[in-house]
DSSP file (Angstrom, degrees, kcal/mol; ACC not computed):
  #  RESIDUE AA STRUCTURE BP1 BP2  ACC     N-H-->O    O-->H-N    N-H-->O    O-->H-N    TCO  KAPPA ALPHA  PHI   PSI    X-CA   Y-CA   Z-CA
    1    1 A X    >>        0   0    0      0, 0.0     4,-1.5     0, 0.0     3,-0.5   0.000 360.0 360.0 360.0 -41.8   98.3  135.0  124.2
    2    2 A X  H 3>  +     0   0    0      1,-0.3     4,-0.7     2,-0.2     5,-0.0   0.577 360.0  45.0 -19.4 -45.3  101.9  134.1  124.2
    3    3 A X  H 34 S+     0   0    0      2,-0.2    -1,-0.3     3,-0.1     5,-0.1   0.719 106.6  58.4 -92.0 -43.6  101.6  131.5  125.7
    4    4 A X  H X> S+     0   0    0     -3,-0.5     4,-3.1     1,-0.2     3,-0.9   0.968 105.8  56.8 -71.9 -66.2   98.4  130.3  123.6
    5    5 A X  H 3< S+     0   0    0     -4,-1.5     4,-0.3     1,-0.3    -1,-0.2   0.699 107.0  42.0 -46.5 -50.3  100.7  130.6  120.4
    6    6 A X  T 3X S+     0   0    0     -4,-0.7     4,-0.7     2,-0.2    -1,-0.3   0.536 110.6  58.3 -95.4   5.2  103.8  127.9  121.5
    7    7 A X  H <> S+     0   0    0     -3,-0.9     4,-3.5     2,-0.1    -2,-0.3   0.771 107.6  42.2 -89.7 -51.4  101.6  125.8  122.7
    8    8 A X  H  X S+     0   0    0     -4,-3.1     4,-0.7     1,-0.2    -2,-0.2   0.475 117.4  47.3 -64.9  14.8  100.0  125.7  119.2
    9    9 A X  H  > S+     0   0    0     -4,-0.3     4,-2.9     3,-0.1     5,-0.2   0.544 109.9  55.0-105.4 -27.0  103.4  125.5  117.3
   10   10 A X  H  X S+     0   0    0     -4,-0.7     4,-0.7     2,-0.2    -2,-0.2   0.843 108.6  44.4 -65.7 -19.9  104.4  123.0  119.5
   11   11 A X  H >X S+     0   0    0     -4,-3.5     3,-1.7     2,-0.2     4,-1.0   0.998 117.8  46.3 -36.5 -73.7  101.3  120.8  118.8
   12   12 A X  H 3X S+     0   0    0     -4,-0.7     4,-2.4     1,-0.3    -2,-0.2   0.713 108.1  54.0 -59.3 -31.7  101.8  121.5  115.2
   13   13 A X  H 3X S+     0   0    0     -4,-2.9     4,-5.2     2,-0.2     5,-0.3   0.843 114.0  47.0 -31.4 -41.1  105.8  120.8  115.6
   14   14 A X  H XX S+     0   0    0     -3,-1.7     4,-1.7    -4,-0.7     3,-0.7   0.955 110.4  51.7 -90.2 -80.5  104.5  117.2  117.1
   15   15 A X  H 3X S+     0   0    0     -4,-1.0     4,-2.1     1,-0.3     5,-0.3   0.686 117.8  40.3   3.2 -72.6  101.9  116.6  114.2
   16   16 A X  H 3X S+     0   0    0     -4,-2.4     4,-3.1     2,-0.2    -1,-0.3   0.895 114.1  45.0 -67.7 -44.9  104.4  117.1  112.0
   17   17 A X  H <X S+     0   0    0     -4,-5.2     4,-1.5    -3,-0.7    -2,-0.2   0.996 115.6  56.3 -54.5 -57.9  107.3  115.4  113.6
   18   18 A X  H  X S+     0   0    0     -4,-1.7     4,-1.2    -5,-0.3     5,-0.4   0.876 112.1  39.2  -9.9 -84.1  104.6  112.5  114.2
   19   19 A X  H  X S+     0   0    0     -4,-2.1     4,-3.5     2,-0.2     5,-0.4   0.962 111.7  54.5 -50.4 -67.6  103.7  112.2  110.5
   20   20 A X  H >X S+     0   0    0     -4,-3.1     3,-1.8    -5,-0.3     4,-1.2   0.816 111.2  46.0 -50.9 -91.5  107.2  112.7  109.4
   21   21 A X  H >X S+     0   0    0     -4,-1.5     3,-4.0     1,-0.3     4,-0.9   0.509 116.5  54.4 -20.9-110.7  108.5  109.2  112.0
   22   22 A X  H 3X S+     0   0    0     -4,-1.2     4,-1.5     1,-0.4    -1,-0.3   0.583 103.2  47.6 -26.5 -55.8  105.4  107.7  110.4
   23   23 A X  H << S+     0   0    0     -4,-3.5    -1,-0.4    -3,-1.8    -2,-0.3   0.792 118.0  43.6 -65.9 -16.6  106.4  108.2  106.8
   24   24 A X  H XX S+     0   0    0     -3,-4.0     4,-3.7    -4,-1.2     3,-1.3   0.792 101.9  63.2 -81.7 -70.1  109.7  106.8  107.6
   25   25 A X  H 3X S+     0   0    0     -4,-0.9     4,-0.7     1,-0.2    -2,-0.2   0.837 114.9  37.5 -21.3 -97.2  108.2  104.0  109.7
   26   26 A X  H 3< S+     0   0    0     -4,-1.5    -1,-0.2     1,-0.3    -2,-0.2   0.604 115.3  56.2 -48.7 -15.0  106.4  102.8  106.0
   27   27 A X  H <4 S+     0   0    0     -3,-1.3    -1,-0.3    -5,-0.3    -2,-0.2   0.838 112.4  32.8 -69.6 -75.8  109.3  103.7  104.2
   28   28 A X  H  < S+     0   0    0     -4,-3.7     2,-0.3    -5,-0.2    -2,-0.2   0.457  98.2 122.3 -76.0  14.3  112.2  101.6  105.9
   29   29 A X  S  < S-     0   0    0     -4,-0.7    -3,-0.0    -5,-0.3    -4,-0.0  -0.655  85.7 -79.5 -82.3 157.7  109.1   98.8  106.4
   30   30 A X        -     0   0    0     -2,-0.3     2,-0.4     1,-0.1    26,-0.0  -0.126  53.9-132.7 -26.8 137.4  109.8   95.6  104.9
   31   31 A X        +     0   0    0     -3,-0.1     2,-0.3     2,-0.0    -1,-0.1  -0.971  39.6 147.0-106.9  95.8  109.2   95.7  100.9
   32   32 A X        -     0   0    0     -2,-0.4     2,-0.4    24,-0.2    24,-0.2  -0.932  36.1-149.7-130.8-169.8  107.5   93.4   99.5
   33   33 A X  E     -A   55   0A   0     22,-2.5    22,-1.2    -2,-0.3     2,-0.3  -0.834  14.7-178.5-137.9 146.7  105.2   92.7   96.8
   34   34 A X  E     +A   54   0A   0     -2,-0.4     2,-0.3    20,-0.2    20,-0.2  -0.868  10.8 159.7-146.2 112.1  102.2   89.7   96.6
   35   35 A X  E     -A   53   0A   0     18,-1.2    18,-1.1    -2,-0.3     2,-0.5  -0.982  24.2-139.1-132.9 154.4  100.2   89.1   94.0
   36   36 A X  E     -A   52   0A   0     -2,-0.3     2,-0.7    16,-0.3    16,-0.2  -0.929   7.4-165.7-118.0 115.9   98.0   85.7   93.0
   37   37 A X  E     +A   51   0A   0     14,-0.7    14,-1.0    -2,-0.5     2,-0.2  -0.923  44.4 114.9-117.3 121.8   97.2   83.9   89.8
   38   38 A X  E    S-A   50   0A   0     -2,-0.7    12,-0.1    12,-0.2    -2,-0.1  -0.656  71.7 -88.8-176.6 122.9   94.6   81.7   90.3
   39   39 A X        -     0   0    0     10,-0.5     3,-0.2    -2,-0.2     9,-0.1   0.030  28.1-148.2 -47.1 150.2   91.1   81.5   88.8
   40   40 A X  S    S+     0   0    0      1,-0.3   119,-2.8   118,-0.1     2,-0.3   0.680  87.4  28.7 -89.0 -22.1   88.5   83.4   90.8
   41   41 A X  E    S+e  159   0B   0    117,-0.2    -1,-0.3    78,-0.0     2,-0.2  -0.939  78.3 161.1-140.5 138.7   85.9   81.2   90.0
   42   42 A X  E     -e  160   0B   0    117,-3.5   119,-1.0    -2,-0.3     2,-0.3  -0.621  37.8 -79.2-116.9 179.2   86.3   77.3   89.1
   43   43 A X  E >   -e  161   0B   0    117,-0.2     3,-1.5    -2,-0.2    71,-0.2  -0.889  42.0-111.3 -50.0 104.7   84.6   74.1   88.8
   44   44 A X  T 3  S+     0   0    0    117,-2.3    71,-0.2    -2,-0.3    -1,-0.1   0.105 102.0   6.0 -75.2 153.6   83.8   72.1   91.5
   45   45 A X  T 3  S+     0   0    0     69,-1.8     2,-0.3     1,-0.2    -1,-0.2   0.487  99.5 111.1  70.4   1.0   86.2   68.8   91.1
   46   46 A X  S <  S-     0   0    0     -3,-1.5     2,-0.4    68,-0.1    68,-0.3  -0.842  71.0-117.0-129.7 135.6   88.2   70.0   88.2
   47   47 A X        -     0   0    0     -2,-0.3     2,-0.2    66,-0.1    66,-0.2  -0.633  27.4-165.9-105.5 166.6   91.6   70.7   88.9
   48   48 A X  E     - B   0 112A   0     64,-1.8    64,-1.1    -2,-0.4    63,-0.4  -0.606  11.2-154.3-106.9 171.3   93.5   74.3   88.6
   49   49 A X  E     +     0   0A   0     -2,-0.2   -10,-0.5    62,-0.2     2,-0.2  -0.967  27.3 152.9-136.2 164.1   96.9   75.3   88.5
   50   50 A X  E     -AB  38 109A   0     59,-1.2    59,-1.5    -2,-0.3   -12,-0.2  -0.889  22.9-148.3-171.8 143.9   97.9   79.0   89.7
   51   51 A X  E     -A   37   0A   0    -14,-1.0   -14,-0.7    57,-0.3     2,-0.4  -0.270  13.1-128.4 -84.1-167.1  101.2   81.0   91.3
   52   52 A X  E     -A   36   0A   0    -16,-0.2    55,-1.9    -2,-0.1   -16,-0.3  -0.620  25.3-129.0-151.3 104.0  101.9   83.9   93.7
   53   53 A X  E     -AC  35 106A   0    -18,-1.1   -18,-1.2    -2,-0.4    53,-0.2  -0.478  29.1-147.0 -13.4  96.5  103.9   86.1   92.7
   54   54 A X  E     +A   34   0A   0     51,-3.4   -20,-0.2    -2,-0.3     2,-0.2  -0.716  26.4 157.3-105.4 147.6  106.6   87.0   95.0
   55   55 A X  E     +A   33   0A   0    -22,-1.2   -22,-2.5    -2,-0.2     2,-0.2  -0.688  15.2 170.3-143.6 120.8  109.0   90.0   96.4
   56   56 A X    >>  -     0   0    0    -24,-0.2     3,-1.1    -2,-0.2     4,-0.6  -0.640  39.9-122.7-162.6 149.9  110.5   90.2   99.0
   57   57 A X  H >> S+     0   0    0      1,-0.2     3,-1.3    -2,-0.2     4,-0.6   0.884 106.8  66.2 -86.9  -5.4  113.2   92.2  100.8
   58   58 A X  H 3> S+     0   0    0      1,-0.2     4,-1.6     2,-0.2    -1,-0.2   0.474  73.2  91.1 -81.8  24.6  115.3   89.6  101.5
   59   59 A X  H <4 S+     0   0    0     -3,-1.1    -1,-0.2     2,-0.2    -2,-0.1   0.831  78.5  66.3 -66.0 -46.8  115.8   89.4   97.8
   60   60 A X  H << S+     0   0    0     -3,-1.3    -2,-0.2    -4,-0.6    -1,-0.2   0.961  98.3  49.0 -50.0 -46.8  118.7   91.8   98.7
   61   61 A X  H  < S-     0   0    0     -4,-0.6     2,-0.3     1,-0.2    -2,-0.2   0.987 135.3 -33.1 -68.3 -59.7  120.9   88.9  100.7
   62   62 A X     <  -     0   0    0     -4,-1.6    -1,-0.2     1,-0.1    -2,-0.1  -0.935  34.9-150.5-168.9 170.3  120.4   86.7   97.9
   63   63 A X  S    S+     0   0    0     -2,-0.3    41,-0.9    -3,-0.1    42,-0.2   0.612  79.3 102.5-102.3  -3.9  117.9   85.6   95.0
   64   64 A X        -     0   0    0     39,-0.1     3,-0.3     6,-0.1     8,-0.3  -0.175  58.9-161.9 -57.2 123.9  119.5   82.0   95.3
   65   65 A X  S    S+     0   0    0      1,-0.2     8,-0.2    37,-0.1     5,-0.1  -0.749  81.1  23.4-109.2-168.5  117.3   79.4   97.3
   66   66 A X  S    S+     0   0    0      6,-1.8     2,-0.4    -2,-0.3    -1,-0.2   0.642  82.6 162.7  36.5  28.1  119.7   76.5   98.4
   67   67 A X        -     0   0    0      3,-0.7    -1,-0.1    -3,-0.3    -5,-0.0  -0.518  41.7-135.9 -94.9 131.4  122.9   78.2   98.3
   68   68 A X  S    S+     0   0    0     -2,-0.4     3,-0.3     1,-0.2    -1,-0.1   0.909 105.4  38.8 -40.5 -55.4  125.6   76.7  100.1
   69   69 A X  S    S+     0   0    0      1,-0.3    64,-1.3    63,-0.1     2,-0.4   0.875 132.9  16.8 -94.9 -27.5  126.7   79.9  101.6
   70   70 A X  S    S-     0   0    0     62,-0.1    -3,-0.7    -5,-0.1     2,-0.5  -0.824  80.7-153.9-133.4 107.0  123.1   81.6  102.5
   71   71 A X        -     0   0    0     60,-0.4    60,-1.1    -2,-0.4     2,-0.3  -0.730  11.5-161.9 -76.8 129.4  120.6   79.1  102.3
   72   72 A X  E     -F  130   0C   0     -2,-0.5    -6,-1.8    -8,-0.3     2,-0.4  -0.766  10.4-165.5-118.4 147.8  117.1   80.2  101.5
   73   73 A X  E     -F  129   0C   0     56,-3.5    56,-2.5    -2,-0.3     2,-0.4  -0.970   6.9-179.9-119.7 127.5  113.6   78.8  101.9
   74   74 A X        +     0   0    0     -2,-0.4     2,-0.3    54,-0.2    54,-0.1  -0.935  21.0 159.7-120.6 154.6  110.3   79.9  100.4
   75   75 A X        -     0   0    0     -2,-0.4    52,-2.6    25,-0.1     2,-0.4  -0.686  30.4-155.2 178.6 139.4  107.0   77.8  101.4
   76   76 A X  E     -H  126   0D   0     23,-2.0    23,-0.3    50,-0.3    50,-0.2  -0.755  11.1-175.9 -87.0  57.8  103.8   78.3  101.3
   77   77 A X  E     +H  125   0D   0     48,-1.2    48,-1.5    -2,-0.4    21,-0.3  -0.336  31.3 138.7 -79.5 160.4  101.7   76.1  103.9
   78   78 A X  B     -J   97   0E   0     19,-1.4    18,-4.3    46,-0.2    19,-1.1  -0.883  34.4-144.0-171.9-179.4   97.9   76.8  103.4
   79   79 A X        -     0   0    0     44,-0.4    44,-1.3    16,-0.3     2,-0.4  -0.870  20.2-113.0-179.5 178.9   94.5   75.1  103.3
   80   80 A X  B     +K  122   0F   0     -2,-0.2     2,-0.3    42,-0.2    42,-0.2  -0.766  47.5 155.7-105.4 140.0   91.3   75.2  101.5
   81   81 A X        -     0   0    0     40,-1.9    40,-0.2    -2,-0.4    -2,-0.1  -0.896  55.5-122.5-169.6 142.8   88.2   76.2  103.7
   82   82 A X  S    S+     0   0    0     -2,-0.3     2,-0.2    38,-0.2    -1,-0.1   0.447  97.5  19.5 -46.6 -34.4   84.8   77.6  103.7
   83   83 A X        -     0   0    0     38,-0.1    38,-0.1    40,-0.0     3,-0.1  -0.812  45.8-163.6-129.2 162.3   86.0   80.5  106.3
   84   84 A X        +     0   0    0     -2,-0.2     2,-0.3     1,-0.1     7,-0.0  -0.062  39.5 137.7-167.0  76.2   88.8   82.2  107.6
   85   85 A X        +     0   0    0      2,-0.0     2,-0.2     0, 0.0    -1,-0.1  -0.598  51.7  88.0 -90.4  65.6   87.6   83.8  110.6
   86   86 A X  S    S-     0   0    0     -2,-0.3     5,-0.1    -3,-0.1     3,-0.0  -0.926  70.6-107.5-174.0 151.7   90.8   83.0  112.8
   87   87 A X     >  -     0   0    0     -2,-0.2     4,-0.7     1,-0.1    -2,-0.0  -0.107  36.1 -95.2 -89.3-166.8   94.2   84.5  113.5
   88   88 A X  H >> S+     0   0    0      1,-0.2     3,-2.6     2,-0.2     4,-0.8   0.998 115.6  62.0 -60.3 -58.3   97.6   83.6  112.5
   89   89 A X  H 34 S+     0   0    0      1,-0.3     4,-0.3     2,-0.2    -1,-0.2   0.746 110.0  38.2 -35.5 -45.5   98.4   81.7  115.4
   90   90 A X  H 34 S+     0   0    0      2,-0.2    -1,-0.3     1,-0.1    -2,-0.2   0.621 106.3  67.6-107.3  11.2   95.9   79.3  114.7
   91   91 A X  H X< S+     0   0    0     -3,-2.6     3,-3.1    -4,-0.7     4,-0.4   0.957 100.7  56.9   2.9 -93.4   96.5   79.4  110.7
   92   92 A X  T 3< S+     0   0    0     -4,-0.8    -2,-0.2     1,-0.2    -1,-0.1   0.356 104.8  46.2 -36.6 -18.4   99.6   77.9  111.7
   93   93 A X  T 3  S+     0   0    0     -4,-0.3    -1,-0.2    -5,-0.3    -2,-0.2   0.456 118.2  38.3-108.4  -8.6   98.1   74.9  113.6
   94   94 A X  S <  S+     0   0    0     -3,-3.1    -2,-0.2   -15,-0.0    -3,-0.1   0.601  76.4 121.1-126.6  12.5   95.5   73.8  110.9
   95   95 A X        -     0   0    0     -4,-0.4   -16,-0.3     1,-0.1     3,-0.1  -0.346  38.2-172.5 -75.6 140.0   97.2   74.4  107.4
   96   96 A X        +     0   0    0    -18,-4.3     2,-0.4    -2,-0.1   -17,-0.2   0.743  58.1  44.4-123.9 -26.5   97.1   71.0  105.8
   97   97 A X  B     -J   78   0E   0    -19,-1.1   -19,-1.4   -21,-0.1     2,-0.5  -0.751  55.9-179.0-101.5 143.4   99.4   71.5  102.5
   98   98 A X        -     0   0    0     -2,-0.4     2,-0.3   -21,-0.3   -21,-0.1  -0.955   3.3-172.5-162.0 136.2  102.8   73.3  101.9
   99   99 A X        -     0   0    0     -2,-0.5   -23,-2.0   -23,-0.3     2,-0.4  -0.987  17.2-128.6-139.5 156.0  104.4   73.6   98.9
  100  100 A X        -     0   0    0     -2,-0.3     8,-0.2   -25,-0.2   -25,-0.1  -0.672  15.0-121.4-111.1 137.6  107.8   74.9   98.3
  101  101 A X        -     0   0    0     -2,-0.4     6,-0.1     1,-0.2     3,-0.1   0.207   8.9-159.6 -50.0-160.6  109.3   77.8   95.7
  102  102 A X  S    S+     0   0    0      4,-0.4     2,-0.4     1,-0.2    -1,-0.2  -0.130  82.4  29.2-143.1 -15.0  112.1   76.7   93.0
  103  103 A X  B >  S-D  106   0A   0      3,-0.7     3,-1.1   -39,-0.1    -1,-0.2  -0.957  83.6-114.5-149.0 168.3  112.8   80.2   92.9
  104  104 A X  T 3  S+     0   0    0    -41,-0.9     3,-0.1    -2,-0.4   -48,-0.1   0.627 107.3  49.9 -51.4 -20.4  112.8   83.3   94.6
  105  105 A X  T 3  S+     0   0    0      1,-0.3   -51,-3.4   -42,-0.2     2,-0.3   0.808 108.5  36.2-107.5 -23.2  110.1   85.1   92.4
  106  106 A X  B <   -CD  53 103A   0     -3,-1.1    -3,-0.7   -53,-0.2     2,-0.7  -0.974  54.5-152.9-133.0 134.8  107.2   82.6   92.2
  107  107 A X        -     0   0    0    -55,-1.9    -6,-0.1    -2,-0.3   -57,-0.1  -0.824  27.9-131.4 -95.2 110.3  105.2   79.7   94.4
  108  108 A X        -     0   0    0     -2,-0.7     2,-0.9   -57,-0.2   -57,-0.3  -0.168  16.6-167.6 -46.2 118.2  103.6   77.0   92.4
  109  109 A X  E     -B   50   0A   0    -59,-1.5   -59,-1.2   -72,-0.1     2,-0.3  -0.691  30.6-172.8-111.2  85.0   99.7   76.3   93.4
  110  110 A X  E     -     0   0A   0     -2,-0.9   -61,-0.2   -61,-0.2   -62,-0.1  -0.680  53.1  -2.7 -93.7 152.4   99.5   72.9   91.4
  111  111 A X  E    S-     0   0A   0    -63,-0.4     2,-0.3    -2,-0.3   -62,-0.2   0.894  83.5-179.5  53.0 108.3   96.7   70.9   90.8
  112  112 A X  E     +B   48   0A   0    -64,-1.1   -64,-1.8    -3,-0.2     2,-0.3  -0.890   9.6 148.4-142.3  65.5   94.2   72.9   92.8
  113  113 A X        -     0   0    0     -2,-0.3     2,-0.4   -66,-0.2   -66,-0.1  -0.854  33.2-138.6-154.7-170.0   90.4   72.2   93.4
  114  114 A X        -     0   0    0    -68,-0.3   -69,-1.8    -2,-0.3   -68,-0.1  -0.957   2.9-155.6-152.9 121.0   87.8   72.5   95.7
  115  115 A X  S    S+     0   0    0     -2,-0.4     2,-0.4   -71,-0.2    -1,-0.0   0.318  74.2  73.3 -96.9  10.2   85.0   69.7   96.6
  116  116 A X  S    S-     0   0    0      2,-0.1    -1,-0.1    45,-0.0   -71,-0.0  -0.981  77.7-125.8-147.2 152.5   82.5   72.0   97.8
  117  117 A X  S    S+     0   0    0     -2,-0.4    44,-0.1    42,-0.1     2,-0.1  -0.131  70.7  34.4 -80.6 176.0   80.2   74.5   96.0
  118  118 A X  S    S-     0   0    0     42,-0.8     2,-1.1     2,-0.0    42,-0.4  -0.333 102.4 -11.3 105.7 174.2   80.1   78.1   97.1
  119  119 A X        +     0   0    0     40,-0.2     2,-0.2    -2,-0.1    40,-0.2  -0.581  67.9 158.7 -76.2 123.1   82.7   80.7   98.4
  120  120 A X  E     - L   0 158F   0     38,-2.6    38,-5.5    -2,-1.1     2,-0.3  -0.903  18.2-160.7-133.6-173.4   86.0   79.2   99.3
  121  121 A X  E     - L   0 157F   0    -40,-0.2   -40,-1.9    -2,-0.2     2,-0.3  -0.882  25.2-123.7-153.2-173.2   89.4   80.4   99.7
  122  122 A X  E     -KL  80 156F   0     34,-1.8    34,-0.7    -2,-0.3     2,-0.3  -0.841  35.7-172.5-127.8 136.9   92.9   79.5   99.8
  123  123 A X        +     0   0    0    -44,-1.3   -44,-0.4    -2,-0.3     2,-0.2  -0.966  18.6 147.5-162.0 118.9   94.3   80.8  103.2
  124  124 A X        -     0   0    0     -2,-0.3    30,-2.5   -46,-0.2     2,-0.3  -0.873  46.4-120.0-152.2 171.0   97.9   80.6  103.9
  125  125 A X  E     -HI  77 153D   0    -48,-1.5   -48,-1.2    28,-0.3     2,-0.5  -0.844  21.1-154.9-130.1  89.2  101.3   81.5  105.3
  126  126 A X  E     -H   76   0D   0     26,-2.1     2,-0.6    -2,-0.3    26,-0.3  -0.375  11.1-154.4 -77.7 150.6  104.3   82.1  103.1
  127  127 A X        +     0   0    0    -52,-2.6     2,-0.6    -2,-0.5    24,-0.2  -0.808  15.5 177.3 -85.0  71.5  107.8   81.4  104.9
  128  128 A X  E     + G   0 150C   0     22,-2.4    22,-1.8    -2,-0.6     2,-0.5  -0.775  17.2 161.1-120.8 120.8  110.7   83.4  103.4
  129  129 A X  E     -FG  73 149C   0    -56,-2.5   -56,-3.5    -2,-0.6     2,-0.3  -0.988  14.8-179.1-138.6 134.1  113.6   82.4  105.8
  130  130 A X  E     -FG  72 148C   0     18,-3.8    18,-3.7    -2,-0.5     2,-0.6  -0.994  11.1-157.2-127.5 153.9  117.4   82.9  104.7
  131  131 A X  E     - G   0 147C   0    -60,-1.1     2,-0.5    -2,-0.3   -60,-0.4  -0.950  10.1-164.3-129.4 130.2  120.6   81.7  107.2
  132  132 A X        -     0   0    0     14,-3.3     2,-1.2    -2,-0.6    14,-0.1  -0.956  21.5-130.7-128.2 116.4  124.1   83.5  106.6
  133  133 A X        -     0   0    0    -64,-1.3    12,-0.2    -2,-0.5    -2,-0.0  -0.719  18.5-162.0 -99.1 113.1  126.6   82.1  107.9
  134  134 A X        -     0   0    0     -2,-1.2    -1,-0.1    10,-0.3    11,-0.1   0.064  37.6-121.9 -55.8  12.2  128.8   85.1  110.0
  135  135 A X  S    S+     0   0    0      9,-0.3     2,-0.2     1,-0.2    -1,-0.1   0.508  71.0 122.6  53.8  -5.0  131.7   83.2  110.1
  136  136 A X        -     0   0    0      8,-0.3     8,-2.8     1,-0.0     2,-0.4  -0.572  50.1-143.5 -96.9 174.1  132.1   83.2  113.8
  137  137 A X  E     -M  143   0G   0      6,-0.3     6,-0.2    -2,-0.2     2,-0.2  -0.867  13.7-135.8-124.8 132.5  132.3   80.0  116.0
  138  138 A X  E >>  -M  142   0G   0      4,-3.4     3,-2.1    -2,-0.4     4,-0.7  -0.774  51.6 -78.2 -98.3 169.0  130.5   79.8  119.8
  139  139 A X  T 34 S+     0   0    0      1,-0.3    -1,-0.1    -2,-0.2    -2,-0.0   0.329 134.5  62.9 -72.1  11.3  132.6   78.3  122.3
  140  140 A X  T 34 S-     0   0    0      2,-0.2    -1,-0.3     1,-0.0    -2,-0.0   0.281 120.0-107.9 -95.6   8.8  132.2   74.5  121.5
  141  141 A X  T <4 S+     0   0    0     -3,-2.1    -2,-0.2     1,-0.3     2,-0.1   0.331  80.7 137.0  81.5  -1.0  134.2   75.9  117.6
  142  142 A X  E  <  -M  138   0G   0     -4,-0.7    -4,-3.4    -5,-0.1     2,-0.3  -0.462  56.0-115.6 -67.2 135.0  130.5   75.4  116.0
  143  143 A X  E     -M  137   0G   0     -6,-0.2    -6,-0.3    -2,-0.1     2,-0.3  -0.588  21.0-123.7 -88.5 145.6  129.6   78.4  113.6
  144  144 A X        -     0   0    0     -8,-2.8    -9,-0.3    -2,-0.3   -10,-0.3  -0.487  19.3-149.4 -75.5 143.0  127.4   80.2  114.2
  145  145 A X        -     0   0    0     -2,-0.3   -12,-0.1   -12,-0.2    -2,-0.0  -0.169   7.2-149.4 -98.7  25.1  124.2   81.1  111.9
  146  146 A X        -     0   0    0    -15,-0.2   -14,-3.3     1,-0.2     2,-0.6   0.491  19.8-164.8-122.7 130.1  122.4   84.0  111.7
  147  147 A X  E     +G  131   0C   0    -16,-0.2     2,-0.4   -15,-0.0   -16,-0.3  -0.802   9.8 177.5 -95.2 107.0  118.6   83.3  110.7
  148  148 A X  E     -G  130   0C   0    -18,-3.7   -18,-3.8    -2,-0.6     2,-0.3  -0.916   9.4-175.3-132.8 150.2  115.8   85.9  109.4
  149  149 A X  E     -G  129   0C   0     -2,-0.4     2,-0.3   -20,-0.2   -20,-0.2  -0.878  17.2-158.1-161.5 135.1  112.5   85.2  108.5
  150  150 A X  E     -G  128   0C   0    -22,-1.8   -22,-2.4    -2,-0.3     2,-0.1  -0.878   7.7-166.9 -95.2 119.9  109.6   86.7  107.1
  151  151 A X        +     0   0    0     -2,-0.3   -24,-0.2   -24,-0.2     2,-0.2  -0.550   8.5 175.9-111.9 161.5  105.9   85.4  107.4
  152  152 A X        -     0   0    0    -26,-0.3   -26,-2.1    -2,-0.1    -2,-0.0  -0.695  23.1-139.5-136.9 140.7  103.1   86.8  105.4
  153  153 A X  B     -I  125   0D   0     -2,-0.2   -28,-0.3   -28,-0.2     2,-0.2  -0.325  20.1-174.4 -84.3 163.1   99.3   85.5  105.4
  154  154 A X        +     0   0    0    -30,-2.5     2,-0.2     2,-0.0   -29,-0.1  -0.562   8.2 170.4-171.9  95.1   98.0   85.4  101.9
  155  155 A X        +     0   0    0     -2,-0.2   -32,-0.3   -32,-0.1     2,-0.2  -0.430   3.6 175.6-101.1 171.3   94.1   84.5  101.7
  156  156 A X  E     -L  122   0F   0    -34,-0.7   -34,-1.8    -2,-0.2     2,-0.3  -0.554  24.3-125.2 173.0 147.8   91.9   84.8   98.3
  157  157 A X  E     -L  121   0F   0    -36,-0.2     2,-0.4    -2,-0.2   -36,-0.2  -0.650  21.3-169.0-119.4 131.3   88.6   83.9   97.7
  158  158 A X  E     -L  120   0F   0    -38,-5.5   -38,-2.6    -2,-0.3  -117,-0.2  -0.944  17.9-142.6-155.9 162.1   87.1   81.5   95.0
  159  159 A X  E     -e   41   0B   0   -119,-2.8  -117,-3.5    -2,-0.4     2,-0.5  -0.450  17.2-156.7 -93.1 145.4   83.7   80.8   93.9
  160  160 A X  E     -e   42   0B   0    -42,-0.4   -42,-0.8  -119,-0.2  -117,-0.2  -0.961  18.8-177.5-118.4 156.5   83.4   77.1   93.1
  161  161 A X  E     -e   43   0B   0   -119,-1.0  -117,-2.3    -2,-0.5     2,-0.2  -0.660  27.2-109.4-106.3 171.6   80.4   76.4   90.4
  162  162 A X              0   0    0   -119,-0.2    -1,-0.1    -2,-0.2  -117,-0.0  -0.434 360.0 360.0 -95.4-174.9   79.1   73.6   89.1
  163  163 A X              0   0    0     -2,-0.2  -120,-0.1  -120,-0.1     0, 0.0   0.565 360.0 360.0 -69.4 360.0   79.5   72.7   85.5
């Protein structure tokens, strides 16, 4: 019975620790925030304009894109298509547009429209990369860079209509 008993508070110890590592896990994960303005349903031929709304944790190294001392990149590479039964990996090989932030908190989706009737989407990969330079040199005296970059896919569906 004894016996019966620490094995069930050690379950429940592991359950809990478990859960706890999990809630931390989602905690300390990456923070950001995505949203999309862009009609859900247009006109076929007619064009829109729309953003994404961005946040990101590397907001914290700096909110600066182009800065001489940590340069940052947002972009948004994407295309428009009928499906998006496909992974990232092959996302990455068939995106036919990118466009690039001007600042850290929104990506422009200008002039926008869609030549077939029906559900389509916009299915895409923003790019959030910043390089800090550490000040140190490898051994040819070239500094060294340190690079992080963050991917996230960011599909949405719209209905195209006719007039």
């Amino acid at each position: 019975m004894k016996k019966n008993k620490c094995i069930l508070l050690l379950i429940c110890f592991l359950i809990f620790f478990m859960s706890c590592k999990n809630g931390i896990k989602n905690i300390n994960k990456q923070n950001f925030k995505i949203s999309v303005d862009f009609p859900d349903t247009i006109v076929i031929n007619k064009l829109y304009n729309g953003k994404i709304n961005y946040k990101n944790d590397l907001d914290t190294v700096t909110t600066k894109l182009l800065d001489i001392k940590k340069p940052r990149f947002i972009q948004y590479a994407f295309l428009k298509t009928k499906t998006i039964n496909y992974d990232n990996k092959y996302l990455k090989k068939i995106v036919t547009d990118t466009i690039y932030a001007d600042n850290n908190k929104i990506i422009p989706l200008p002039g926008i429209s869609f030549n077939k009737l029906g559900i389509n989407y916009i299915d895409g990969i923003i790019y959030d990369e910043v390089d800090i330079d550490n000040g140190a040199k490898n051994e040819n005296g070239q500094s060294m860079t340190r690079i992080i970059t963050n991917e996230y896919r960011v599909t949405f569906k719209v209905i195209v209509i006719e007039r």
